[in-house]
PDB file of N, CA, C and O in Angstrom:
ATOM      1  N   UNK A   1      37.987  64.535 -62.231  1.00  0.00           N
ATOM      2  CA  UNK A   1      36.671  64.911 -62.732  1.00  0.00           C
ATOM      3  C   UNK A   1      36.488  64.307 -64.124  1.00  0.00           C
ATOM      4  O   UNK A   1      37.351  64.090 -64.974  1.00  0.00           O
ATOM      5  N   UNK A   2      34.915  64.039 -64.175  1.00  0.00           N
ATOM      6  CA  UNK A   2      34.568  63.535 -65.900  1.00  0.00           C
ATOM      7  C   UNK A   2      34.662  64.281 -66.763  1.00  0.00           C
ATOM      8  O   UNK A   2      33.896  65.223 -66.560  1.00  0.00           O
ATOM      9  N   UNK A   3      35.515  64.444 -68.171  1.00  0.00           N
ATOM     10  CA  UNK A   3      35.556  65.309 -69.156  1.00  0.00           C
ATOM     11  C   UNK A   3      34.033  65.036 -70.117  1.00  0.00           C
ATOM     12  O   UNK A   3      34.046  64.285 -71.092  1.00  0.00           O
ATOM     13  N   UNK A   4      32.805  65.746 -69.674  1.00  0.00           N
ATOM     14  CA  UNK A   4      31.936  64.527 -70.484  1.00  0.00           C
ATOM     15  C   UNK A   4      32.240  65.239 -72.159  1.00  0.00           C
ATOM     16  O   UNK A   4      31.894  64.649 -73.182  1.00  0.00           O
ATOM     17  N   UNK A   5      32.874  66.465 -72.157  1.00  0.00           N
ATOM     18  CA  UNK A   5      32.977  67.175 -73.828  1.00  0.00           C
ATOM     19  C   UNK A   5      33.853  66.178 -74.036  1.00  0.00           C
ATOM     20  O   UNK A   5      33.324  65.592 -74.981  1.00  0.00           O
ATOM     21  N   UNK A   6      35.204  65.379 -73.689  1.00  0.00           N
ATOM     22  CA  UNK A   6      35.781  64.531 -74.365  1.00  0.00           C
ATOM     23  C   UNK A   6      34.887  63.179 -74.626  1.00  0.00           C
ATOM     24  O   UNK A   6      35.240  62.501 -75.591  1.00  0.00           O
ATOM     25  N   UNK A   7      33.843  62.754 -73.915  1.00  0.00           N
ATOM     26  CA  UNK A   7      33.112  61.569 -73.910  1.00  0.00           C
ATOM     27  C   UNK A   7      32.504  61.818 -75.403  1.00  0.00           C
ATOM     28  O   UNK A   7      32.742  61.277 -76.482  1.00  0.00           O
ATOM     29  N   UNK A   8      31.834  62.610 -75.105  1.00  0.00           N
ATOM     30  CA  UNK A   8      31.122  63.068 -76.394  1.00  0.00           C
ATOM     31  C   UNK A   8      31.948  63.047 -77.490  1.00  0.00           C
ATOM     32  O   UNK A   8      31.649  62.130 -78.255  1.00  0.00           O
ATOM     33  N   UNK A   9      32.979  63.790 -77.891  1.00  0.00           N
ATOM     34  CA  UNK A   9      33.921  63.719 -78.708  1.00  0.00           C
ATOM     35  C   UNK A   9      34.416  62.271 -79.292  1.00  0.00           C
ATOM     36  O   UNK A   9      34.699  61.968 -80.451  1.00  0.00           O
ATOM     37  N   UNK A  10      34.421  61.887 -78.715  1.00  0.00           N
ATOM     38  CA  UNK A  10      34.989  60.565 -79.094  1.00  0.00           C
ATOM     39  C   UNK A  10      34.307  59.279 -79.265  1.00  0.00           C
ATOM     40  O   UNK A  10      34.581  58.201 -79.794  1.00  0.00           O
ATOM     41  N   UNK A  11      32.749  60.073 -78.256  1.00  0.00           N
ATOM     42  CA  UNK A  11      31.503  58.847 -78.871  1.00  0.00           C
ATOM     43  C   UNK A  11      31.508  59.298 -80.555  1.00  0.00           C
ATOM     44  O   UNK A  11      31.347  58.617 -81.567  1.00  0.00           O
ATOM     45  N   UNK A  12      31.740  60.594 -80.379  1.00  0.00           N
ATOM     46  CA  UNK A  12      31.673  60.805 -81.982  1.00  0.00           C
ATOM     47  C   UNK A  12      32.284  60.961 -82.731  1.00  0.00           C
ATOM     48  O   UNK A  12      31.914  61.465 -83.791  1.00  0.00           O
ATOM     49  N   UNK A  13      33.646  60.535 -82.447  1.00  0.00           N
ATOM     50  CA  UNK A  13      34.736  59.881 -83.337  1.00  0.00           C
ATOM     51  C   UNK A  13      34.954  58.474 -83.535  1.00  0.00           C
ATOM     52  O   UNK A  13      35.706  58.014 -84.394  1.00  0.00           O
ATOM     53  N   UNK A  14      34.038  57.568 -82.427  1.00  0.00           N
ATOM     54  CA  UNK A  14      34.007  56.343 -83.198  1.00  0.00           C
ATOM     55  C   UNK A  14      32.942  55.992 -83.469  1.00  0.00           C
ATOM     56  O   UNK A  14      32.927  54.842 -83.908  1.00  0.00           O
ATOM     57  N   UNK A  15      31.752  56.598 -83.394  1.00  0.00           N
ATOM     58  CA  UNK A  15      30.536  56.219 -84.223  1.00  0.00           C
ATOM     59  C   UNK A  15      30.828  56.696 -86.205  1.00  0.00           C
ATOM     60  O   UNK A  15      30.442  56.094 -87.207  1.00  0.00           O
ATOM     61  N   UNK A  16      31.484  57.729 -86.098  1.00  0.00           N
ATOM     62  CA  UNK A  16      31.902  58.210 -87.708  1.00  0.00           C
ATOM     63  C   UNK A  16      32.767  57.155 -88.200  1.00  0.00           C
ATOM     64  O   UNK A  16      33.248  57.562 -89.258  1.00  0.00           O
ATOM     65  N   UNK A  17      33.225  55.903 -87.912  1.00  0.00           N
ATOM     66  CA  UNK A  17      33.696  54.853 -88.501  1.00  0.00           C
ATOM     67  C   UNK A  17      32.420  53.728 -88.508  1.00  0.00           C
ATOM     68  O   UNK A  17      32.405  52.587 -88.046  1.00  0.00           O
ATOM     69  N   UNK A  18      31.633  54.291 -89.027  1.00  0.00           N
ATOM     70  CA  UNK A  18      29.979  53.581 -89.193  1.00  0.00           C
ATOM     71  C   UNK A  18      29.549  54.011 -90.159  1.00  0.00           C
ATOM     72  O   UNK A  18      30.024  55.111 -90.441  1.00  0.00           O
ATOM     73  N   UNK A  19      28.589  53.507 -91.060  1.00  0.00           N
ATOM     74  CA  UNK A  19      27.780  54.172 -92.101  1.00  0.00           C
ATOM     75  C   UNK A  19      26.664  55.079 -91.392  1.00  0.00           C
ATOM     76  O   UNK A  19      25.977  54.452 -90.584  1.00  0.00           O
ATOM     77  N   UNK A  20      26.330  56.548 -91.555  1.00  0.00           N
ATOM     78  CA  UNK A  20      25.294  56.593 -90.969  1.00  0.00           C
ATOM     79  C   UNK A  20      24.162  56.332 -91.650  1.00  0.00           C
ATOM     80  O   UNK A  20      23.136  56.144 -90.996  1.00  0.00           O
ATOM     81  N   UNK A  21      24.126  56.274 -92.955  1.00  0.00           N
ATOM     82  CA  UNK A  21      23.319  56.459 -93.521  1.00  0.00           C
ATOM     83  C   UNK A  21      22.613  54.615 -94.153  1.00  0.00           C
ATOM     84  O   UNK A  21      21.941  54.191 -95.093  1.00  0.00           O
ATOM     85  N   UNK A  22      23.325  54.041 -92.896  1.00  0.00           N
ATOM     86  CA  UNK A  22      22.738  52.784 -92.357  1.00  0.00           C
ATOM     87  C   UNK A  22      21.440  52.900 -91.255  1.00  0.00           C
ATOM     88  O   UNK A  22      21.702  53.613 -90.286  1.00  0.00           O
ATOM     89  N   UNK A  23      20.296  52.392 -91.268  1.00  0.00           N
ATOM     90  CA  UNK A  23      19.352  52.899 -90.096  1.00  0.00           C
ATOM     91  C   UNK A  23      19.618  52.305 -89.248  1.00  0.00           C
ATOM     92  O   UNK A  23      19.042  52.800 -88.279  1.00  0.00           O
ATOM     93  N   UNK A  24      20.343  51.234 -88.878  1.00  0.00           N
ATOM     94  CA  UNK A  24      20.625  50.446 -88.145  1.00  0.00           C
ATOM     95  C   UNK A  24      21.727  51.621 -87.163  1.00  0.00           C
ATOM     96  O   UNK A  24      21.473  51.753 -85.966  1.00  0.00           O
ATOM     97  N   UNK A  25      22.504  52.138 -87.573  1.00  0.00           N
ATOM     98  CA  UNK A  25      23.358  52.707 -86.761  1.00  0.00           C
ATOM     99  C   UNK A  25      22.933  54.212 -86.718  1.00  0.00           C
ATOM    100  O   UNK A  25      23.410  54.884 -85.804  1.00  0.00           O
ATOM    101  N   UNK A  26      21.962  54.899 -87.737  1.00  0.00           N
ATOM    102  CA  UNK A  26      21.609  56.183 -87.209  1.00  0.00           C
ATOM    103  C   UNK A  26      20.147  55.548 -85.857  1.00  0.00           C
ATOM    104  O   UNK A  26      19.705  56.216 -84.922  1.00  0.00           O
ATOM    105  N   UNK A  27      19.911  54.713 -86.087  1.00  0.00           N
ATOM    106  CA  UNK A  27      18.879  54.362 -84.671  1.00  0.00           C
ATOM    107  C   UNK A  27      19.507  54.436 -83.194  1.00  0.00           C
ATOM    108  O   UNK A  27      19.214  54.947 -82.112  1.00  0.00           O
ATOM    109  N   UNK A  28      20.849  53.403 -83.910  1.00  0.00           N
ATOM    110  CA  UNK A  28      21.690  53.383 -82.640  1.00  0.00           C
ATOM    111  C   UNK A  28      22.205  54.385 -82.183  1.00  0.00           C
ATOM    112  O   UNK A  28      22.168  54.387 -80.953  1.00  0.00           O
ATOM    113  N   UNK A  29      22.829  55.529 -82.765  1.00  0.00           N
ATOM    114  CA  UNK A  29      23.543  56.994 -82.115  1.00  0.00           C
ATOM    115  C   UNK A  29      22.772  57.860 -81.501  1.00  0.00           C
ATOM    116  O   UNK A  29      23.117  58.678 -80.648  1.00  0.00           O
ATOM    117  N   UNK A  30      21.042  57.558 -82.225  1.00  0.00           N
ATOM    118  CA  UNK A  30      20.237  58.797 -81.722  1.00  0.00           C
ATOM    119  C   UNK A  30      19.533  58.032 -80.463  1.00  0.00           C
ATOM    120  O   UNK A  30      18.741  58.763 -79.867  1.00  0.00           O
ATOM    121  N   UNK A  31      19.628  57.007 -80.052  1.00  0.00           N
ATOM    122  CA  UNK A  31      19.418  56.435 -78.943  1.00  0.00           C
ATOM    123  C   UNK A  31      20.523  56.148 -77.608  1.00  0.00           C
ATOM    124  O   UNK A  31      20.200  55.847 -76.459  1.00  0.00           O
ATOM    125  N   UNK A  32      21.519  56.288 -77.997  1.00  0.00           N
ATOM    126  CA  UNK A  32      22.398  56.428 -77.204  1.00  0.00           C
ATOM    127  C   UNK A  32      22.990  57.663 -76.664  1.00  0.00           C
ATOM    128  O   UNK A  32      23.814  57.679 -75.750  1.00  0.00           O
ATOM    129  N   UNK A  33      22.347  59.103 -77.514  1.00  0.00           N
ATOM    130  CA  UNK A  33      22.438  60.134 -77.236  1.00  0.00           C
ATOM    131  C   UNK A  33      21.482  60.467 -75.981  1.00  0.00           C
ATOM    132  O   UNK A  33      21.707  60.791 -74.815  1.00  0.00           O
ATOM    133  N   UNK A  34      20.257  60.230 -76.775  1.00  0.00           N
ATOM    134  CA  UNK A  34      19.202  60.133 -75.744  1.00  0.00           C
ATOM    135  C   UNK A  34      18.996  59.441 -74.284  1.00  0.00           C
ATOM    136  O   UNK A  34      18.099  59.570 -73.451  1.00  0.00           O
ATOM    137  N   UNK A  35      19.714  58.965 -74.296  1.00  0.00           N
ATOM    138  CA  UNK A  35      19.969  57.439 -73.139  1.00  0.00           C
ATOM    139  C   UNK A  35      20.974  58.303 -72.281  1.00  0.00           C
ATOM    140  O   UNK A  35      20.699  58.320 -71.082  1.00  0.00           O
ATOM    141  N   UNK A  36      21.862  58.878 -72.589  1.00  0.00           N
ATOM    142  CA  UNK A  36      23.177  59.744 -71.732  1.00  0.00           C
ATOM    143  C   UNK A  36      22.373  60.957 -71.431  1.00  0.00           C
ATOM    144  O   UNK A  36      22.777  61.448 -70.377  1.00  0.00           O
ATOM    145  N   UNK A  37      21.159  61.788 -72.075  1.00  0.00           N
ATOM    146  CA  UNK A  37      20.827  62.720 -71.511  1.00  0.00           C
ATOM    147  C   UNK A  37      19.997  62.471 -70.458  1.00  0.00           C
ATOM    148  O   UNK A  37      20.153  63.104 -69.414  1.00  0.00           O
ATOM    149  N   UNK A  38      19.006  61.522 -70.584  1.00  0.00           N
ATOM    150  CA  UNK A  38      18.110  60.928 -69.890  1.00  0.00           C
ATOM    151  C   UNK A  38      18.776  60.569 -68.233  1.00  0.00           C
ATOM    152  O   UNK A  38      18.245  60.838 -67.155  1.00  0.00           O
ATOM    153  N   UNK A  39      20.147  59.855 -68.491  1.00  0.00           N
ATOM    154  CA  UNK A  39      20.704  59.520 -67.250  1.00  0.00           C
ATOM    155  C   UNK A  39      20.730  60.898 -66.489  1.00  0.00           C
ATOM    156  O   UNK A  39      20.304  61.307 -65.409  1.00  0.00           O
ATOM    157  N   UNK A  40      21.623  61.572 -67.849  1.00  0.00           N
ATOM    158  CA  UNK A  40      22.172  63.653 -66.702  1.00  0.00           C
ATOM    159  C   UNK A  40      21.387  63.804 -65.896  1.00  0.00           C
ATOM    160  O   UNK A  40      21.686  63.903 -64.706  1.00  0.00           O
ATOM    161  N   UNK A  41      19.597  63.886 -66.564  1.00  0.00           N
ATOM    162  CA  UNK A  41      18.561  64.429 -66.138  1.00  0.00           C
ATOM    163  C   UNK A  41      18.207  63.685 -64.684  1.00  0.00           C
ATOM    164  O   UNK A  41      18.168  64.174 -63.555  1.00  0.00           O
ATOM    165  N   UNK A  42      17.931  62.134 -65.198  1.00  0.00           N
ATOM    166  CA  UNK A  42      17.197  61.587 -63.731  1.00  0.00           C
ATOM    167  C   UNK A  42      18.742  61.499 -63.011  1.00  0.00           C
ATOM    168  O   UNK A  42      18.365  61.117 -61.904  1.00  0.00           O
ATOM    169  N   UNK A  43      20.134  61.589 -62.896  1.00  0.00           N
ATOM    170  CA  UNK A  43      21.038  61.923 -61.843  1.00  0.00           C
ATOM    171  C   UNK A  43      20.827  63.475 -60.916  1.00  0.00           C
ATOM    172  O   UNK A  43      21.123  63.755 -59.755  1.00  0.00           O
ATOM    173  N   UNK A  44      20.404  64.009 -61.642  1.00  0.00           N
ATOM    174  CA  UNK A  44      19.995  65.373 -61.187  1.00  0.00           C
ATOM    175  C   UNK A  44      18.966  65.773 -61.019  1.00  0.00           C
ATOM    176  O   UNK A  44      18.623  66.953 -60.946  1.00  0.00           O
ATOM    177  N   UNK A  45      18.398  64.925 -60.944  1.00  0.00           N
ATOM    178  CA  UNK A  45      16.849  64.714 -60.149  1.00  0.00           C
ATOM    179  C   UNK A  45      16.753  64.088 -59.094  1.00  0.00           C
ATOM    180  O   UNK A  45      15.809  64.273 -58.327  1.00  0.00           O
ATOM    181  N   UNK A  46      17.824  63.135 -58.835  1.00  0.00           N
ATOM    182  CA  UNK A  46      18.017  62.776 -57.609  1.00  0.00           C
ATOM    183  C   UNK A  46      19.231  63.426 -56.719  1.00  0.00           C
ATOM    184  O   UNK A  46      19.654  62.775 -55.764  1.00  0.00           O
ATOM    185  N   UNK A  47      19.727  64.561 -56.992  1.00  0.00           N
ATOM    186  CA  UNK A  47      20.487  65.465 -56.180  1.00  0.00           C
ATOM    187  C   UNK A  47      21.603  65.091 -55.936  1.00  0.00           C
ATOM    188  O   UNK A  47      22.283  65.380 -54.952  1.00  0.00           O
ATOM    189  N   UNK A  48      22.088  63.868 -57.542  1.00  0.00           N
ATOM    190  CA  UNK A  48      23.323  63.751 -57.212  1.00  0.00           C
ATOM    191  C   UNK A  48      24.694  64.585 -57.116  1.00  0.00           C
ATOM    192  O   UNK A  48      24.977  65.548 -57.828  1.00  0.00           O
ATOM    193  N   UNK A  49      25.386  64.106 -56.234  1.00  0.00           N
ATOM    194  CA  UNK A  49      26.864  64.722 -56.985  1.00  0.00           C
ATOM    195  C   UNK A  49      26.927  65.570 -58.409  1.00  0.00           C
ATOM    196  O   UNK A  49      26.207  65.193 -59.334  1.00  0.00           O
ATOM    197  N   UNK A  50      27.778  66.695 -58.572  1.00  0.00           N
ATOM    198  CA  UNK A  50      28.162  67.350 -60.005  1.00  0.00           C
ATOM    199  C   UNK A  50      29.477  65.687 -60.355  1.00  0.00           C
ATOM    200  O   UNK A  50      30.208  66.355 -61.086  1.00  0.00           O
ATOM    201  N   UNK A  51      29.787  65.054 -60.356  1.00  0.00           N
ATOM    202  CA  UNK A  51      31.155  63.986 -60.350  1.00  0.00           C
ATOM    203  C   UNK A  51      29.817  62.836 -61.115  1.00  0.00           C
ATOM    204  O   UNK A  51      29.821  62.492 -62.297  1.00  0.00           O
ATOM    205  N   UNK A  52      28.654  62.370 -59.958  1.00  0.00           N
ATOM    206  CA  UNK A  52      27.834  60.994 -59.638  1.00  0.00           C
ATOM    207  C   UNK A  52      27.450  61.655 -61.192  1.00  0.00           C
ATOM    208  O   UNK A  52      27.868  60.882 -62.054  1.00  0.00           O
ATOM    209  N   UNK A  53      26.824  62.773 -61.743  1.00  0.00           N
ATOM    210  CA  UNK A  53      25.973  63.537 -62.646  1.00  0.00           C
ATOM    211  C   UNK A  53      26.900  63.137 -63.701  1.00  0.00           C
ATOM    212  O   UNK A  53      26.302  62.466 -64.543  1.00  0.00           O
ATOM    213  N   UNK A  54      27.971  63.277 -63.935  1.00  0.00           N
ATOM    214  CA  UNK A  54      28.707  62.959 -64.969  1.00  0.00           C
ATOM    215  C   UNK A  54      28.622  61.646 -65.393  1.00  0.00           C
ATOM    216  O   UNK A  54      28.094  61.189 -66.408  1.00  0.00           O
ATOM    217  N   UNK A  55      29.345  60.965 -64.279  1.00  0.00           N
ATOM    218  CA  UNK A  55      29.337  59.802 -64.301  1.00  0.00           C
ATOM    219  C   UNK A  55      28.255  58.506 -65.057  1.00  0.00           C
ATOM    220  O   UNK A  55      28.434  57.553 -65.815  1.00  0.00           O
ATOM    221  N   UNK A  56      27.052  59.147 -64.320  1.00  0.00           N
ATOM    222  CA  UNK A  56      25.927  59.054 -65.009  1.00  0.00           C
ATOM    223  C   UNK A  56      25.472  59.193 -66.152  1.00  0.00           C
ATOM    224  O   UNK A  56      24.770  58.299 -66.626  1.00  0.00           O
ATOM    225  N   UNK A  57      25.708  60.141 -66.745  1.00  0.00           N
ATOM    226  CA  UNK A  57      25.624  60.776 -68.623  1.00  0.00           C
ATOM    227  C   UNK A  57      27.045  59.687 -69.287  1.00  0.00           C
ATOM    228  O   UNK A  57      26.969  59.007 -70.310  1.00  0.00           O
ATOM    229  N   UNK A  58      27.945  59.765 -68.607  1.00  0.00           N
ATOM    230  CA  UNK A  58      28.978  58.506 -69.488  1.00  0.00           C
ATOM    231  C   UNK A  58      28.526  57.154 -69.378  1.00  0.00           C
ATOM    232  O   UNK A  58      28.345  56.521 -70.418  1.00  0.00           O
ATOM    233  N   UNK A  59      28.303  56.584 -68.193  1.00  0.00           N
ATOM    234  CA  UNK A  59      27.399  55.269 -68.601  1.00  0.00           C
ATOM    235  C   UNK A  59      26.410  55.493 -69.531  1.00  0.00           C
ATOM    236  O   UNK A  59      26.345  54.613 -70.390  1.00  0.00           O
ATOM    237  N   UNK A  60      25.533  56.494 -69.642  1.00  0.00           N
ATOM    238  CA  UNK A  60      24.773  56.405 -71.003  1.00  0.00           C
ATOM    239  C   UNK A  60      25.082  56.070 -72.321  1.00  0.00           C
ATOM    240  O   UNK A  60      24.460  55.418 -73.159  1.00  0.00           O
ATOM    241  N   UNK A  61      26.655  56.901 -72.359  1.00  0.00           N
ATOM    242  CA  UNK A  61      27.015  56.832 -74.042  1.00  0.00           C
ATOM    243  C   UNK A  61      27.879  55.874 -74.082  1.00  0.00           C
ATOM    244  O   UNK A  61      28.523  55.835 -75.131  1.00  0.00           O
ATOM    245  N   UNK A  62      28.274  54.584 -72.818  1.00  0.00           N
ATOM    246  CA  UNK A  62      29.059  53.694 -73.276  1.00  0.00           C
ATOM    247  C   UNK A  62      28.121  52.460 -72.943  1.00  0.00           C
ATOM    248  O   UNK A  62      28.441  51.435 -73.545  1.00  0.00           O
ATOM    249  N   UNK A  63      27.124  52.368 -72.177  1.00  0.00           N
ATOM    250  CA  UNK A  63      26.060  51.492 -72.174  1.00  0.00           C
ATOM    251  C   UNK A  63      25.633  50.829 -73.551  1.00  0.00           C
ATOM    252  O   UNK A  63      25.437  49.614 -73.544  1.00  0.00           O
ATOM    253  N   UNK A  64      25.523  51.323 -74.371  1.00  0.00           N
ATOM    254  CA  UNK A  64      25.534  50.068 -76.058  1.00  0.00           C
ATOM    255  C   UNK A  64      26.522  49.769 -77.113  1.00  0.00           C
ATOM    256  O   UNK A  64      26.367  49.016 -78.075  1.00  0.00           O
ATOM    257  N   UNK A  65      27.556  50.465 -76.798  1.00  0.00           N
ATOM    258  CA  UNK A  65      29.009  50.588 -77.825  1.00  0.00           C
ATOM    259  C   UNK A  65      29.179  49.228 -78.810  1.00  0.00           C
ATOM    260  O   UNK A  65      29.218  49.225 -80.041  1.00  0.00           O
ATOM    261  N   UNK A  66      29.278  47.948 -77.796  1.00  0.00           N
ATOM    262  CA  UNK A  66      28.970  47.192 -78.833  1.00  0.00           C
ATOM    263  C   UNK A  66      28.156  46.701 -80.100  1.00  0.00           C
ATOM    264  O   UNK A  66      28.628  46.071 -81.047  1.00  0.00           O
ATOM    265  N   UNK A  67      26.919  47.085 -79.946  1.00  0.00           N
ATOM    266  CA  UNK A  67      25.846  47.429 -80.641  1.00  0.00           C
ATOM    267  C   UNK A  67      25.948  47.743 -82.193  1.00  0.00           C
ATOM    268  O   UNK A  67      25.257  47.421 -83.159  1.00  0.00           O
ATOM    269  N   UNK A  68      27.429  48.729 -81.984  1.00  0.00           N
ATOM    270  CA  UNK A  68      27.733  49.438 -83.858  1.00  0.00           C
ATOM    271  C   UNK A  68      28.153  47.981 -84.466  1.00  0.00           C
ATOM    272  O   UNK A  68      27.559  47.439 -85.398  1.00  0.00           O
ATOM    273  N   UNK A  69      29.541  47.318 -83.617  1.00  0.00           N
ATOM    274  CA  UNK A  69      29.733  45.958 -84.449  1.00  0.00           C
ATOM    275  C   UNK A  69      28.444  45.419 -85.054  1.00  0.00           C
ATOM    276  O   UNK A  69      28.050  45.449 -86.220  1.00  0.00           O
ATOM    277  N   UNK A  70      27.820  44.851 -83.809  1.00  0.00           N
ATOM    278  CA  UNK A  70      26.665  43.782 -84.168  1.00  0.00           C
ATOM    279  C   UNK A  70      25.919  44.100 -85.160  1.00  0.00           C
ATOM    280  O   UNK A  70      25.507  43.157 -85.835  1.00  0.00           O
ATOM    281  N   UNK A  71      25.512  45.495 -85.561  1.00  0.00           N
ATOM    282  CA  UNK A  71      24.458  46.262 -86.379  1.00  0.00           C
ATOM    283  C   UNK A  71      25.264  45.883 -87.900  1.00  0.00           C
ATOM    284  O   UNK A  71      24.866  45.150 -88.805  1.00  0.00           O
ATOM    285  N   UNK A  72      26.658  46.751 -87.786  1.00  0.00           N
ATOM    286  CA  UNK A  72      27.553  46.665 -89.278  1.00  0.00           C
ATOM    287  C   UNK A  72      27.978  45.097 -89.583  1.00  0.00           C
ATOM    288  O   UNK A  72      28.189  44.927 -90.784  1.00  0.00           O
ATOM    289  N   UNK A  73      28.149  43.935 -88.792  1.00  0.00           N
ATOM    290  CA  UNK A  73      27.876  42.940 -89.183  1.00  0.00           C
ATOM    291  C   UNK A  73      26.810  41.904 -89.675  1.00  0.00           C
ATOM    292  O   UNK A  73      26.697  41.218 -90.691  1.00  0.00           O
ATOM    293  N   UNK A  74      26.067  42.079 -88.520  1.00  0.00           N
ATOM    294  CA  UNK A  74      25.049  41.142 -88.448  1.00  0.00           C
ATOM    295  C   UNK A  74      23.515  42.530 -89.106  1.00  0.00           C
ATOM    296  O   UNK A  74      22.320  42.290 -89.278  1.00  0.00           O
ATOM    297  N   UNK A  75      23.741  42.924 -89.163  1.00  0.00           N
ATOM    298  CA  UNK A  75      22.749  44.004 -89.515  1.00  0.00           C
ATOM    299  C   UNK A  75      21.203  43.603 -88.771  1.00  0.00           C
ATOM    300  O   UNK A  75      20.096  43.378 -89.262  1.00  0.00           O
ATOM    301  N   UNK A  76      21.800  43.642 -87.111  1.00  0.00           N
ATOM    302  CA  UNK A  76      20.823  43.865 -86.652  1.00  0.00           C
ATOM    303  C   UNK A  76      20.896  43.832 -85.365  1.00  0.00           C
ATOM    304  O   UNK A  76      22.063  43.578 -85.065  1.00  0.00           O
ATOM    305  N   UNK A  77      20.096  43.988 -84.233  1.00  0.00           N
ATOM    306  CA  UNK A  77      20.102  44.462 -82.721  1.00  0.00           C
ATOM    307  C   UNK A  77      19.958  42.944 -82.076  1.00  0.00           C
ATOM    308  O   UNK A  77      20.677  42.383 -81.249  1.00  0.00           O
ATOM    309  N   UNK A  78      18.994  42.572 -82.625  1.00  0.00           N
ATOM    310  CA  UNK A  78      19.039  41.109 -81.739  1.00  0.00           C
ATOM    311  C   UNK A  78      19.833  40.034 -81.792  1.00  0.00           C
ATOM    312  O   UNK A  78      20.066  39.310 -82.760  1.00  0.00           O
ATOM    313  N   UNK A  79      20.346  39.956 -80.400  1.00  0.00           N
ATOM    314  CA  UNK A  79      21.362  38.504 -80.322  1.00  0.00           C
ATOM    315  C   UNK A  79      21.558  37.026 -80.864  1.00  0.00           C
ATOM    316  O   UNK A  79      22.439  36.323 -81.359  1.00  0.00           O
ATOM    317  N   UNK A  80      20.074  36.954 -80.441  1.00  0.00           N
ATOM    318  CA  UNK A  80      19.827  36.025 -81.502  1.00  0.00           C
ATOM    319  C   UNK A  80      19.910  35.568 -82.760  1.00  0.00           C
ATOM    320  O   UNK A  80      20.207  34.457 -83.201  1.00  0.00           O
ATOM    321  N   UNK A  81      19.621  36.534 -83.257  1.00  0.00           N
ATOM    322  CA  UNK A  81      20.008  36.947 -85.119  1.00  0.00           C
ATOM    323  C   UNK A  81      21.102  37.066 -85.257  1.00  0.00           C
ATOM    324  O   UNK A  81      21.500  37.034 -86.421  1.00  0.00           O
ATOM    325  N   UNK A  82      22.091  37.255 -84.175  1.00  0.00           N
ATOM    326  CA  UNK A  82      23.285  38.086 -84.931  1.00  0.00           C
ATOM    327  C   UNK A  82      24.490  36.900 -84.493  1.00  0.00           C
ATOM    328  O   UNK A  82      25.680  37.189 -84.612  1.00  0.00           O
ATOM    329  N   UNK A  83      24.002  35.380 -83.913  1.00  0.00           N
ATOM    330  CA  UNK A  83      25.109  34.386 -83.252  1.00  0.00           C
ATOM    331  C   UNK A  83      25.738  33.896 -85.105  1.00  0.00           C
ATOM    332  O   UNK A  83      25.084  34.208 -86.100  1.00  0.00           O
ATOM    333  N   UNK A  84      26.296  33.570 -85.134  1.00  0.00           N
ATOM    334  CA  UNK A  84      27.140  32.964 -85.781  1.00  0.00           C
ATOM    335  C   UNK A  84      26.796  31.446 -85.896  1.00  0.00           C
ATOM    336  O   UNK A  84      27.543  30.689 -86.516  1.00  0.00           O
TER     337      UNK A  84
END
């Protein structure tokens, strides 16, 4: 089974190696929060599995992870901007 309290935990033990008080990365956490609830919801709107339901809310909060690099380097979301 999915531990999603450890998912969480540890989305939010490595987002706290970020500035938050960067907007770049408080945009990014409060959107990736939102993005994992959003999944719970429409998984359980479609009558998935309690397992598929989890599953679902963790692809949310690991769906942009890379994102913190790109932001604390390149200080910014788009790829483009952020090639080297």
């Amino acid at each position: 089974m999915i531990d999603i309290n450890n998912i969480k935990k540890e989305f939010k033990n490595y987002v706290s190696g970020f500035n938050p008080n960067d907007s770049h990365i408080a945009i990014k956490i409060a959107h990736i929060s939102r993005t994992a609830e959003n999944c719970r919801i429409i998984a359980t709107n479609l009558n998935l599995s309690k397992e598929d339901i989890l599953l679902a809310q963790a692809i949310g909060y690991f769906h942009d992870l890379g994102r913190f690099e790109q932001a604390r380097i390149a200080h910014t979301f788009s790829d483009k901007d952020s090639r080297n």
